[in-house]
Z-matrix of the N, CA and C atoms (Angstrom, degrees):
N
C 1 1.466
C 2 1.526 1 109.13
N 3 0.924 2 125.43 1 164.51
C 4 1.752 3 124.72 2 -139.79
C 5 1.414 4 73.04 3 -142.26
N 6 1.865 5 112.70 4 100.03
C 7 1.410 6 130.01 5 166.79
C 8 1.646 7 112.18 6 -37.45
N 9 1.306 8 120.89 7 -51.66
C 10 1.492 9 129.26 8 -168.17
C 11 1.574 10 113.45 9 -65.57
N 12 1.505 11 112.91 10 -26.21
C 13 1.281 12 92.28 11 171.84
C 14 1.612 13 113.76 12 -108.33
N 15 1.157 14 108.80 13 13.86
C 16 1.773 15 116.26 14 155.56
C 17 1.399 16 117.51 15 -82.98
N 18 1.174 17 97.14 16 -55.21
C 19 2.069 18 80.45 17 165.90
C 20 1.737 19 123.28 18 -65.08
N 21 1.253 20 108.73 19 -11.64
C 22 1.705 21 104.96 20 179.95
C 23 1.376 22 107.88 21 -79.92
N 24 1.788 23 124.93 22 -31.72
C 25 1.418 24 159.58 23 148.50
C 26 1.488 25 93.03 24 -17.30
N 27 1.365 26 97.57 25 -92.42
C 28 1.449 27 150.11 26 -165.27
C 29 2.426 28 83.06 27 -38.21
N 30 1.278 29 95.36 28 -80.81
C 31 1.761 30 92.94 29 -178.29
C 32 1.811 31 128.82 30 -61.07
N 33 1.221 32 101.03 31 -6.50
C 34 1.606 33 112.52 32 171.02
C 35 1.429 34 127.71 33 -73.79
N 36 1.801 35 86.08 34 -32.52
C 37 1.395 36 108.48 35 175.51
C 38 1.414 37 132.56 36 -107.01
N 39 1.120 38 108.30 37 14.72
C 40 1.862 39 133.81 38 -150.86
C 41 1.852 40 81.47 39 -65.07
N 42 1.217 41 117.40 40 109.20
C 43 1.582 42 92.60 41 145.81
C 44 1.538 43 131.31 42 -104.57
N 45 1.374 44 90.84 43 55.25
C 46 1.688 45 99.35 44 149.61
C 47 1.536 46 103.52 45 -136.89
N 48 0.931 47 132.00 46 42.18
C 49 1.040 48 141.57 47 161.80
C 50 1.768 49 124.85 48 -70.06
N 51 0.949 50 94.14 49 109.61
C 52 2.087 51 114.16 50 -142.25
C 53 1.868 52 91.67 51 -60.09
N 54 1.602 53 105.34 52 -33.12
C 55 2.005 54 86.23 53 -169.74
C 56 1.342 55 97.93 54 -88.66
N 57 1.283 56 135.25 55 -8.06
C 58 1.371 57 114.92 56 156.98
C 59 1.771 58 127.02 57 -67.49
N 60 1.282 59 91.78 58 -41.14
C 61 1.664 60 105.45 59 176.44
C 62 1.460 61 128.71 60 -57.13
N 63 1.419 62 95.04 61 -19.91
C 64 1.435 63 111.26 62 -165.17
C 65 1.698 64 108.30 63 -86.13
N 66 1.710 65 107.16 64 131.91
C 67 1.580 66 104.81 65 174.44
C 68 1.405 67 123.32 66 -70.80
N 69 1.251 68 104.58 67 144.65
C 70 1.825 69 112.01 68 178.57
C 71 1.404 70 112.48 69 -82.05
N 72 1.284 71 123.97 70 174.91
C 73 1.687 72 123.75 71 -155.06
C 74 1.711 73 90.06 72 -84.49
N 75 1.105 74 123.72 73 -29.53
C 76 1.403 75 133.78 74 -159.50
C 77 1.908 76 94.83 75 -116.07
N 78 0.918 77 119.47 76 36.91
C 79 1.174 78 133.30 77 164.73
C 80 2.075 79 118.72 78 -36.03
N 81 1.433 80 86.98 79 -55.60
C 82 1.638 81 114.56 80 -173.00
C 83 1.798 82 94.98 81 -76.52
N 84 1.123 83 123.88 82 -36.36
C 85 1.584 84 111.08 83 -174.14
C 86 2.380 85 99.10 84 -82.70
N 87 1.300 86 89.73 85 -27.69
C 88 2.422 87 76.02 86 -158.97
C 89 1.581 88 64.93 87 -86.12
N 90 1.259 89 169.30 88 34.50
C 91 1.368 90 151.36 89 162.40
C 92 1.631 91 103.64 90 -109.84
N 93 1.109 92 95.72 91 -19.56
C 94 1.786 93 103.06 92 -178.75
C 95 1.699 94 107.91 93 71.02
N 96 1.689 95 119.66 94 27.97
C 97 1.090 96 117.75 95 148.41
C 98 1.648 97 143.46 96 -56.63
N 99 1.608 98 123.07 97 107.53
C 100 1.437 99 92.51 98 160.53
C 101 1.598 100 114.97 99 -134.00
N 102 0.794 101 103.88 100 162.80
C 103 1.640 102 137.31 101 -170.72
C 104 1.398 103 114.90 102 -45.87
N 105 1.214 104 141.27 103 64.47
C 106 1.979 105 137.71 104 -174.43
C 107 1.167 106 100.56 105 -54.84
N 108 1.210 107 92.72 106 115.36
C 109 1.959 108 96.23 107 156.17
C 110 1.293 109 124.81 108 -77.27
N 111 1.050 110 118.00 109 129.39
C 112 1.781 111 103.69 110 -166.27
C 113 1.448 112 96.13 111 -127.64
N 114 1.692 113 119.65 112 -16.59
C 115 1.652 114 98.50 113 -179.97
C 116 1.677 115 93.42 114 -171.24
N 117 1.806 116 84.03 115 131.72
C 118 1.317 117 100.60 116 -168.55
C 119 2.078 118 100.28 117 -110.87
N 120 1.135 119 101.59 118 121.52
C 121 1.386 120 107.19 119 -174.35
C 122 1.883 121 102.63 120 -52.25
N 123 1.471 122 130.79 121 175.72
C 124 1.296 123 122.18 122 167.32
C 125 1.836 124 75.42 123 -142.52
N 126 2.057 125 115.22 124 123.88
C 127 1.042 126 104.39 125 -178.74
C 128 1.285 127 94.08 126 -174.88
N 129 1.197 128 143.73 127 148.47
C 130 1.529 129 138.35 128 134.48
C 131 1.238 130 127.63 129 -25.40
N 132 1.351 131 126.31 130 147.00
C 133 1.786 132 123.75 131 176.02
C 134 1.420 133 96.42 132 -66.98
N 135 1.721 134 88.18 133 146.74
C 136 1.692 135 88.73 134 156.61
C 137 1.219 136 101.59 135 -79.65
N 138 1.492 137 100.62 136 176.56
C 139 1.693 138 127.36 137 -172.59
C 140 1.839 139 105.17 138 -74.93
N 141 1.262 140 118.80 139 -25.46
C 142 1.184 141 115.19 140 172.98
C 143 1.931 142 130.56 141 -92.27
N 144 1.476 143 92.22 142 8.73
C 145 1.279 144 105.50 143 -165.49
C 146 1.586 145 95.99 144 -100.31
N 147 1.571 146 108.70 145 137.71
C 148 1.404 147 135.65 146 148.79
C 149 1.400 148 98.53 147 -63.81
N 150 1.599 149 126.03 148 143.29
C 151 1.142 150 129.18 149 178.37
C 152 1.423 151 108.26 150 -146.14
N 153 1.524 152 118.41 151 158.66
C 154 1.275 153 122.82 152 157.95
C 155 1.434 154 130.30 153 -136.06
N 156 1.235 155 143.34 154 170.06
C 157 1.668 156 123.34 155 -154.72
C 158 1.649 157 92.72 156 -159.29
N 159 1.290 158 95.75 157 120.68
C 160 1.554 159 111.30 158 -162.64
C 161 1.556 160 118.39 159 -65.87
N 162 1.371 161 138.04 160 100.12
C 163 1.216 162 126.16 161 -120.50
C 164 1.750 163 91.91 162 -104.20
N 165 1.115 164 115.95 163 25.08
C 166 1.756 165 129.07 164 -165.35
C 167 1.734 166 81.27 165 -104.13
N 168 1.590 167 114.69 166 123.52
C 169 1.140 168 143.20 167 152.98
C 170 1.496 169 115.84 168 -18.38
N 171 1.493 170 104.14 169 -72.92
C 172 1.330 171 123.98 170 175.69
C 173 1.656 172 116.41 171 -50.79
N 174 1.280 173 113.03 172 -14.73
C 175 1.388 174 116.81 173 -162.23
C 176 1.788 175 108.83 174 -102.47
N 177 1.612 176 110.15 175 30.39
C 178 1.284 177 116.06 176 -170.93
C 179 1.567 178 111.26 177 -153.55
N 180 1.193 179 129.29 178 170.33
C 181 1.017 180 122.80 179 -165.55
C 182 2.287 181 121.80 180 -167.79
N 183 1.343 182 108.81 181 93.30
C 184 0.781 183 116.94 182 -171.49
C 185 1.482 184 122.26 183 -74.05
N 186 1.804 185 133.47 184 84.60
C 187 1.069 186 117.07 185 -170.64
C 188 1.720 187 96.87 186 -162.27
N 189 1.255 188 124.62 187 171.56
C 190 1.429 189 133.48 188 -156.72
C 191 1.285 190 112.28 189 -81.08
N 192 1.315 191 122.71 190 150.93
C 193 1.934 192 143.37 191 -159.81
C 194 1.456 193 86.89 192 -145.21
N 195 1.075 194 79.39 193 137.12
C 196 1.554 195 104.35 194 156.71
C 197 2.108 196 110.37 195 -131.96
N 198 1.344 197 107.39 196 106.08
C 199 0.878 198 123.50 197 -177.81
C 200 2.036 199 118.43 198 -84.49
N 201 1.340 200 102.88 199 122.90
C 202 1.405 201 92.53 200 -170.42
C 203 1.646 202 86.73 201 -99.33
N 204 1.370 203 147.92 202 143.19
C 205 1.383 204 148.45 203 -158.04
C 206 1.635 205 93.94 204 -117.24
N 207 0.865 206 136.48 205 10.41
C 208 1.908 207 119.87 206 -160.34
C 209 2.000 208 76.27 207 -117.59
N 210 1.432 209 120.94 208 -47.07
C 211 1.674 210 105.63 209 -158.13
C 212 1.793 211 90.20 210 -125.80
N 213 1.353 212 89.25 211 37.09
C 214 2.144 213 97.68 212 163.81
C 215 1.003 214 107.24 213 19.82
N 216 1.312 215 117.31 214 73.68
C 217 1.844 216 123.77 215 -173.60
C 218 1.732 217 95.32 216 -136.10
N 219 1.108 218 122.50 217 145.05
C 220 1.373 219 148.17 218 147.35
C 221 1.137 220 134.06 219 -68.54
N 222 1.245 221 146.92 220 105.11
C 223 1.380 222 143.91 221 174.17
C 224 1.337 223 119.07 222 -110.22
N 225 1.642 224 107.07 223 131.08
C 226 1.615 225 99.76 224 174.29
C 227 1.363 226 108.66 225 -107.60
N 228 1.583 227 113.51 226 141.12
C 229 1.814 228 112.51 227 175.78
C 230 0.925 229 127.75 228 -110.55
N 231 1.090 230 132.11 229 170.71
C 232 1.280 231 141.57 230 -171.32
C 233 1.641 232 102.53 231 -108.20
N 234 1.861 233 87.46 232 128.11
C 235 1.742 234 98.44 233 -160.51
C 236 1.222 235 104.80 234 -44.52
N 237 1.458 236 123.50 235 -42.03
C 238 1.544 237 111.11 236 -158.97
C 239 1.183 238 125.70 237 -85.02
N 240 1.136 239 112.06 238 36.93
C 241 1.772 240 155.98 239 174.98
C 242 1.564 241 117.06 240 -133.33
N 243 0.979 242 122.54 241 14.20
C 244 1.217 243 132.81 242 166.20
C 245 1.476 244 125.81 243 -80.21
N 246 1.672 245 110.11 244 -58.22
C 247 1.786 246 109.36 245 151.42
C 248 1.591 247 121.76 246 -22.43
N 249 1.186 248 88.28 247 -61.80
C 250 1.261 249 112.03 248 -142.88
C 251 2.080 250 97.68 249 -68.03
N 252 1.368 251 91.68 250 -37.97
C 253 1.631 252 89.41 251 173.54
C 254 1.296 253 111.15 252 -112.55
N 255 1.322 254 131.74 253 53.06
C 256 1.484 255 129.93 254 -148.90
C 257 2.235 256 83.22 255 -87.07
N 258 1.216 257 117.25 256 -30.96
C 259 1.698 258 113.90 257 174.70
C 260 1.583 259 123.61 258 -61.89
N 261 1.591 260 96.43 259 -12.08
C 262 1.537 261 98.30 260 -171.07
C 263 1.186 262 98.51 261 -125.60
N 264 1.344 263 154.65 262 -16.65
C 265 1.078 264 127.27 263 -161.19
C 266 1.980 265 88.69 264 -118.54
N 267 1.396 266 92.58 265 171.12
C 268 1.791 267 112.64 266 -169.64
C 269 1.460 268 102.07 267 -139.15
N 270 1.709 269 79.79 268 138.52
C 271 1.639 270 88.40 269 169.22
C 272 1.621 271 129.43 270 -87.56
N 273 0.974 272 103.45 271 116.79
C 274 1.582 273 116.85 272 157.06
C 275 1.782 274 158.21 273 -99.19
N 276 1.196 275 121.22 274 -174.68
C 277 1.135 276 115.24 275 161.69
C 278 1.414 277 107.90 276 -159.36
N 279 1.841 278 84.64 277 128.34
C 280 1.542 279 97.06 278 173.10
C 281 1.281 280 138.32 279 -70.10
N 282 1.582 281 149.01 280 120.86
C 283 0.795 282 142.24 281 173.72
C 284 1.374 283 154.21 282 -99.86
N 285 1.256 284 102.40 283 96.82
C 286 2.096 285 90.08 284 -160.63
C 287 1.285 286 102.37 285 -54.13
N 288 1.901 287 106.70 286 126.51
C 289 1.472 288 112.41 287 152.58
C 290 1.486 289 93.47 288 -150.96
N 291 1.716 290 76.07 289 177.89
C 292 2.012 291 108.12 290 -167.69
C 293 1.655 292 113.33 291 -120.90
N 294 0.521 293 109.09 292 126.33
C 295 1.948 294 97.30 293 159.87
C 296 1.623 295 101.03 294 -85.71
N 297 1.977 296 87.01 295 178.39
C 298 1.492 297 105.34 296 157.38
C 299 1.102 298 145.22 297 -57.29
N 300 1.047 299 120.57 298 -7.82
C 301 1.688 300 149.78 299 155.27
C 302 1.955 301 127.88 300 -73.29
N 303 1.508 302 76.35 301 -21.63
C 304 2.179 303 76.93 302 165.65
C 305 1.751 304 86.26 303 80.84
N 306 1.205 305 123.69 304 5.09
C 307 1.859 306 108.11 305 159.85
C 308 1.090 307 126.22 306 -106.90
N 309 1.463 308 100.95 307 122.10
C 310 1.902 309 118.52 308 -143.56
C 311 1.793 310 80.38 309 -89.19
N 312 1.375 311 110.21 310 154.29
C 313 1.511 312 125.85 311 164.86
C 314 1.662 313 128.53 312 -145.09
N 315 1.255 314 127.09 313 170.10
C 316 1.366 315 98.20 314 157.32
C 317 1.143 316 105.26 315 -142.53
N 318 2.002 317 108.14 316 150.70
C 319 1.375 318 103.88 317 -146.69
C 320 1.489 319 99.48 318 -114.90
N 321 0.810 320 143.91 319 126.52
C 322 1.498 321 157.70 320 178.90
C 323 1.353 322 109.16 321 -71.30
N 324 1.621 323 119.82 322 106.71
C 325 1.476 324 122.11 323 -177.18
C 326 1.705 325 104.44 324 -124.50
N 327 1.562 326 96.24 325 109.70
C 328 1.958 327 92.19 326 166.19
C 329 1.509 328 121.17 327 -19.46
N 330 1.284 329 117.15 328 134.65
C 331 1.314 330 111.62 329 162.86
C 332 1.761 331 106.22 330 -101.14
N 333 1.275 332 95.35 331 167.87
C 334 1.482 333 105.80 332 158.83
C 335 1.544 334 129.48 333 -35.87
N 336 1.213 335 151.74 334 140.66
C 337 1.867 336 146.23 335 -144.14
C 338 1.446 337 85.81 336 -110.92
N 339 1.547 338 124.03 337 171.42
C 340 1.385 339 121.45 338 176.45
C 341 1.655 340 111.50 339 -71.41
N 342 1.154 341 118.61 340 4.12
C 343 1.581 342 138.52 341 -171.78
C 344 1.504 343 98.20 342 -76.03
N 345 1.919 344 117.70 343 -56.71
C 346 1.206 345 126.35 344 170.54
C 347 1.571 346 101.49 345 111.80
N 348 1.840 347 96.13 346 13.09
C 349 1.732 348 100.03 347 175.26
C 350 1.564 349 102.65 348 -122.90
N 351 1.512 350 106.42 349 144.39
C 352 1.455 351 131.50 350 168.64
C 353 1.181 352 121.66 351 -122.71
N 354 1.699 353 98.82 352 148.76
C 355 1.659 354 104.93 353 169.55
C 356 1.467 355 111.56 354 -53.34
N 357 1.239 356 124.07 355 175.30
C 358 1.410 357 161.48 356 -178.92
C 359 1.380 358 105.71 357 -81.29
N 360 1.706 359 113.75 358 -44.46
C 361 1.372 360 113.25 359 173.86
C 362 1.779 361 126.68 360 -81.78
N 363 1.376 362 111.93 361 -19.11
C 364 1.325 363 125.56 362 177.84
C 365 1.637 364 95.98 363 -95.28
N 366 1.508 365 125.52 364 -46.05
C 367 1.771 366 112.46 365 -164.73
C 368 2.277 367 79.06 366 -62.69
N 369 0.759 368 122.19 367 -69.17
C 370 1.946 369 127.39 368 -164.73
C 371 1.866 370 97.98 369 -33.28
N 372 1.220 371 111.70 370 -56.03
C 373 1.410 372 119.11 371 169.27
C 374 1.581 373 116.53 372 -49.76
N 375 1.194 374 118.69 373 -64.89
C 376 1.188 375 127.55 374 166.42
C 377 1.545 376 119.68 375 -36.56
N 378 1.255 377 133.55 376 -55.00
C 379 1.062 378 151.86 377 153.16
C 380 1.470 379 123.47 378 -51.05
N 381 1.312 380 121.06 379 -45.15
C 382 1.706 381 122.07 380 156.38
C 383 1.635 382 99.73 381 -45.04
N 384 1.164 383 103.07 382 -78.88
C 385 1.390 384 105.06 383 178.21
C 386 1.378 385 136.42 384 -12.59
N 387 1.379 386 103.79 385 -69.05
C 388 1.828 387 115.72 386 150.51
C 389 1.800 388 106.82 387 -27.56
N 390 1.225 389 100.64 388 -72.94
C 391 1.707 390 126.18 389 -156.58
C 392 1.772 391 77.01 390 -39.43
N 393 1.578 392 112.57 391 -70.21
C 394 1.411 393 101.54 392 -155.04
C 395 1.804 394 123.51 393 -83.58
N 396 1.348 395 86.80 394 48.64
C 397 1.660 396 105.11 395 -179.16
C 398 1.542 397 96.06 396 -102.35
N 399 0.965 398 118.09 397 -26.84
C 400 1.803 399 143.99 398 -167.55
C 401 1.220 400 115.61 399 -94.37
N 402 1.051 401 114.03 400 -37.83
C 403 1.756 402 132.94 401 -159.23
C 404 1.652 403 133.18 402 170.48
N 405 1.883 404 110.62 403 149.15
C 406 1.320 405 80.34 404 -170.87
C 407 1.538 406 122.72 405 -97.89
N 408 1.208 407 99.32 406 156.75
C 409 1.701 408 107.49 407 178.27
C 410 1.140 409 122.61 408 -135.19
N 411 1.441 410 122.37 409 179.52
C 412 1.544 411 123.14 410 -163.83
C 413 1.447 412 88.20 411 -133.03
N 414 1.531 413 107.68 412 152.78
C 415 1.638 414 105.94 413 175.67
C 416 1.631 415 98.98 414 -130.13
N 417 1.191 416 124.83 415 161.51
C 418 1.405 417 142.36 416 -165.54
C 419 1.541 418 118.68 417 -141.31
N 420 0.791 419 140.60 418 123.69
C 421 1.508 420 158.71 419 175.57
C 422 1.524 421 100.18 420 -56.93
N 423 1.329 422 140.19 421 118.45
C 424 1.372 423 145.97 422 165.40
C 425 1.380 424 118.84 423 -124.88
N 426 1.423 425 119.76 424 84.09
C 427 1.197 426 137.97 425 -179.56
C 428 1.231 427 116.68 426 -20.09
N 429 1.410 428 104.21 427 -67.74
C 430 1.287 429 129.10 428 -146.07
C 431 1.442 430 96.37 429 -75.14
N 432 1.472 431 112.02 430 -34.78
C 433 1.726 432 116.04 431 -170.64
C 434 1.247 433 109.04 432 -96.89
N 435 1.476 434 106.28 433 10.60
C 436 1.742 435 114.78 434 -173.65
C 437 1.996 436 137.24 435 33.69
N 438 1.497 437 81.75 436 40.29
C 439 1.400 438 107.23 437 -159.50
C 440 1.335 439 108.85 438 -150.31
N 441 1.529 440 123.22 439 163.91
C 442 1.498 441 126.02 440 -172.03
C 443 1.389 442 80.22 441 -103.57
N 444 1.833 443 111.12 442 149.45
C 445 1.279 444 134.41 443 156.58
C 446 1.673 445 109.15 444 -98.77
N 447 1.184 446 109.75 445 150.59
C 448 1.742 447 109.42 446 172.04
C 449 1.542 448 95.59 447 -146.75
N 450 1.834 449 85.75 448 149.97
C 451 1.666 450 107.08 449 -151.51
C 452 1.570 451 87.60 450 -130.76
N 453 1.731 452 124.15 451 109.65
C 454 1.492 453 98.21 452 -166.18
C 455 1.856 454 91.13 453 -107.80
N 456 1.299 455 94.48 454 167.38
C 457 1.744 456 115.06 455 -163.67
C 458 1.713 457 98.69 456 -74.08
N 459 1.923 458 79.47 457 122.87
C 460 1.735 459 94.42 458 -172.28
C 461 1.634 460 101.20 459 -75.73
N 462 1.125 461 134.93 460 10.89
C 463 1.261 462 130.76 461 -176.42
C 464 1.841 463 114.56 462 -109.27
N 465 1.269 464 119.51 463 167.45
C 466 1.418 465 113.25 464 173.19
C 467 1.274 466 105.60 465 -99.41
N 468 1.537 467 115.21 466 97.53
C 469 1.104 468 106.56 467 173.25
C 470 2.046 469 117.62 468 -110.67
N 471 1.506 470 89.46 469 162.71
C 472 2.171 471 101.82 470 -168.87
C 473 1.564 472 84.85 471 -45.58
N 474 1.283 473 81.98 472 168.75
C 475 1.591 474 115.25 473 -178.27
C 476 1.975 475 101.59 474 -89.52
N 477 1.301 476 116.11 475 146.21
C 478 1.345 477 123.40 476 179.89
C 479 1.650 478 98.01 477 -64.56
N 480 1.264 479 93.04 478 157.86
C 481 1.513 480 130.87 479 -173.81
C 482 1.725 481 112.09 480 -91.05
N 483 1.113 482 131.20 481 51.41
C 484 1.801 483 121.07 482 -149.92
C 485 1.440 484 89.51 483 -89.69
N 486 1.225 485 111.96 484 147.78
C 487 1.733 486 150.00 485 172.69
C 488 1.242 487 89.40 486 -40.52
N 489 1.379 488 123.47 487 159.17
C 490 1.234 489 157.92 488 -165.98
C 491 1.699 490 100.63 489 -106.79
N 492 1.445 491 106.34 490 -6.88
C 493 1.590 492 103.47 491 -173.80
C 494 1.321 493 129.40 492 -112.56
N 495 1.294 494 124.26 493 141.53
C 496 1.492 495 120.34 494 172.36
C 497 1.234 496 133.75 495 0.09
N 498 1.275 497 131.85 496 143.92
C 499 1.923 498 103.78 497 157.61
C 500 1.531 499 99.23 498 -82.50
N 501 1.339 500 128.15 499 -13.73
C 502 1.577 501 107.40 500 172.70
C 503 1.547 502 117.43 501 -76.52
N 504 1.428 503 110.04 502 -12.97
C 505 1.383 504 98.30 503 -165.97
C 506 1.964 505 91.12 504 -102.87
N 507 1.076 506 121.64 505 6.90
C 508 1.726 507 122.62 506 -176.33
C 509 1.776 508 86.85 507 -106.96
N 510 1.141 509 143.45 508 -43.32
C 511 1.840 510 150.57 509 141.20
C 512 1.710 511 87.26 510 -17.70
N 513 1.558 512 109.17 511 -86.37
C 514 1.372 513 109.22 512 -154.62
C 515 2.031 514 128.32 513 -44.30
N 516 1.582 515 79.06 514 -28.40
C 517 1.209 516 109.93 515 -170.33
C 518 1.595 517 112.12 516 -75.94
N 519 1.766 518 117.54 517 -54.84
C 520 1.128 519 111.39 518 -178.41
C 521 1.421 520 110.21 519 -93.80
N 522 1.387 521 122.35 520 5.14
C 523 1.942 522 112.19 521 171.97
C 524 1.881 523 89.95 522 -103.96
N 525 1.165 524 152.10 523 63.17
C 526 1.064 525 140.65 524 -148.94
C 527 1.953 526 100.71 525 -96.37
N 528 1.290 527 94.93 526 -69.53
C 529 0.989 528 124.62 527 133.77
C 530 1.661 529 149.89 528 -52.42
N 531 1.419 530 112.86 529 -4.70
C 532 1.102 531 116.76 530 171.55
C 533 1.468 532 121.79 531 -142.82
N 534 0.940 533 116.27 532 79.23
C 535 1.535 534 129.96 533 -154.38
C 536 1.593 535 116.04 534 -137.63
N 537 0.852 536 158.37 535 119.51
C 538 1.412 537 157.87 536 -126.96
C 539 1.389 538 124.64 537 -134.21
N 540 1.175 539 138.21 538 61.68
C 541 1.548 540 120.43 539 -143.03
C 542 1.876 541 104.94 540 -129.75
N 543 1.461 542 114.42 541 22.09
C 544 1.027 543 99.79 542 171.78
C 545 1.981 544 101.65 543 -166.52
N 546 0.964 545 115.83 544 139.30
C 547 1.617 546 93.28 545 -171.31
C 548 1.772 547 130.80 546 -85.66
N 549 1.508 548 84.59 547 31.77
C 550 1.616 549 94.72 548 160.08
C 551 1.360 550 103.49 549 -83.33
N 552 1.184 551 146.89 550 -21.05
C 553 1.222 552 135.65 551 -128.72
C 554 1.459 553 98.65 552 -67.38
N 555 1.254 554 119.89 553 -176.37
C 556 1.583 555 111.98 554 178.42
C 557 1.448 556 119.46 555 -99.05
N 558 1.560 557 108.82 556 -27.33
C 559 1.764 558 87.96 557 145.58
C 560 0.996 559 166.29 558 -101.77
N 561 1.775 560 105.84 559 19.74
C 562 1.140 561 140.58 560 150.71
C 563 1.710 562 104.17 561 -45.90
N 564 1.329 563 110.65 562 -73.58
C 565 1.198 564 142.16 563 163.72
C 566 1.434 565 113.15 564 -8.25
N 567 1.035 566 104.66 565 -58.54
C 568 1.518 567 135.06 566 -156.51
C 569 2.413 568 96.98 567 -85.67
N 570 1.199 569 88.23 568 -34.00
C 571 1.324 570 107.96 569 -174.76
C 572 1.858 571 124.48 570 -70.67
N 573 1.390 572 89.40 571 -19.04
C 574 1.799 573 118.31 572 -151.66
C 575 1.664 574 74.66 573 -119.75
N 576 1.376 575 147.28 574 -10.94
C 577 1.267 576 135.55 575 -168.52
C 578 1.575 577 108.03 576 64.75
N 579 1.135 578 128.83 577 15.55
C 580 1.442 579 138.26 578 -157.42
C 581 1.945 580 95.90 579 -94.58
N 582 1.030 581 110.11 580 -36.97
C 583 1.819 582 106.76 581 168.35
C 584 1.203 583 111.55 582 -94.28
């Protein structure tokens, strides 16, 4: 047997042969990987985040929070609990957004009071919001001007990547756990000094 063409044999077929072994950039798509979302924060951008705000109608949601401020948690209720806590809970609207990082959230911005007047810090929020239906931007806390500033990205950057899912099922997902539907709940509970 003629050594030279057993090793040419022998390297065609190597299976350790490193450029076969090696993963492709798109690894997660020819593998038929995808990505579960299992938990969608409910929060404001940070101050260092590029953001974007899903400019599809359907992808928002105008209805009442009750915010507990000591463990920065979100609660969504159930209207027919709304009377009943009309002192504690606030109106909002939810907003699907993403940062530069591909972590989708939704951000809870005051609305207007039945008066038809708003703070300075929710109308600036409100208005970022808009802005990043268009493009992305970062928003910043400005004390002094008692209002959010937004600084939008001097670069052309891709368009966001949004979930394949509902806004009820990205709702279902980030109140999972925090959902309110009867006034035992425990931070109701907790509210009444009752725990």
């Amino acid at each position: 047997m003629d050594q030279n063409n057993g090793s040419k044999t022998e390297a065609a077929t190597d299976i350790f042969d490193l450029t076969r072994l090696r993963l492709s950039q798109d690894f997660g798509a020819s593998v038929g990987v995808k990505k579960a979302l299992l938990t969608i924060p409910v929060r404001k951008p940070d101050r260092q985040w590029f953001i974007r705000v899903n400019p599809d109608p359907q992808c928002r949601l105008e209805t009442a929070i009750l915010e507990i401020k000591e463990d920065r948690e979100s609660y969504l209720v159930d209207p027919s609990l709304w009377p009943e806590l009309a002192g504690e809970i606030v109106p909002k609207v939810l907003l699907t957004a993403i940062n530069r990082q591909g972590v989708l959230f939704l951000w809870p911005v005051r609305l207007p009071g039945e008066d038809g007047k708003q703070d300075a810090w929710s109308a600036s929020a409100l208005e970022a919001g808009n802005l990043a239906m268009k493009g992305w931007i970062r928003i910043a806390a400005n004390m002094p001007l008692g209002a959010y500033e937004v600084f939008e990205a001097s670069a052309n950057l891709p368009e966001p990547q949004w979930p394949e899912l509902s806004f009820q099922q990205l709702v279902r997902i980030a109140f999972k756990d925090r959902f309110i539907k009867d006034l035992e709940h425990p931070v109701l509970r907790k509210l009444r000094g009752a725990a």
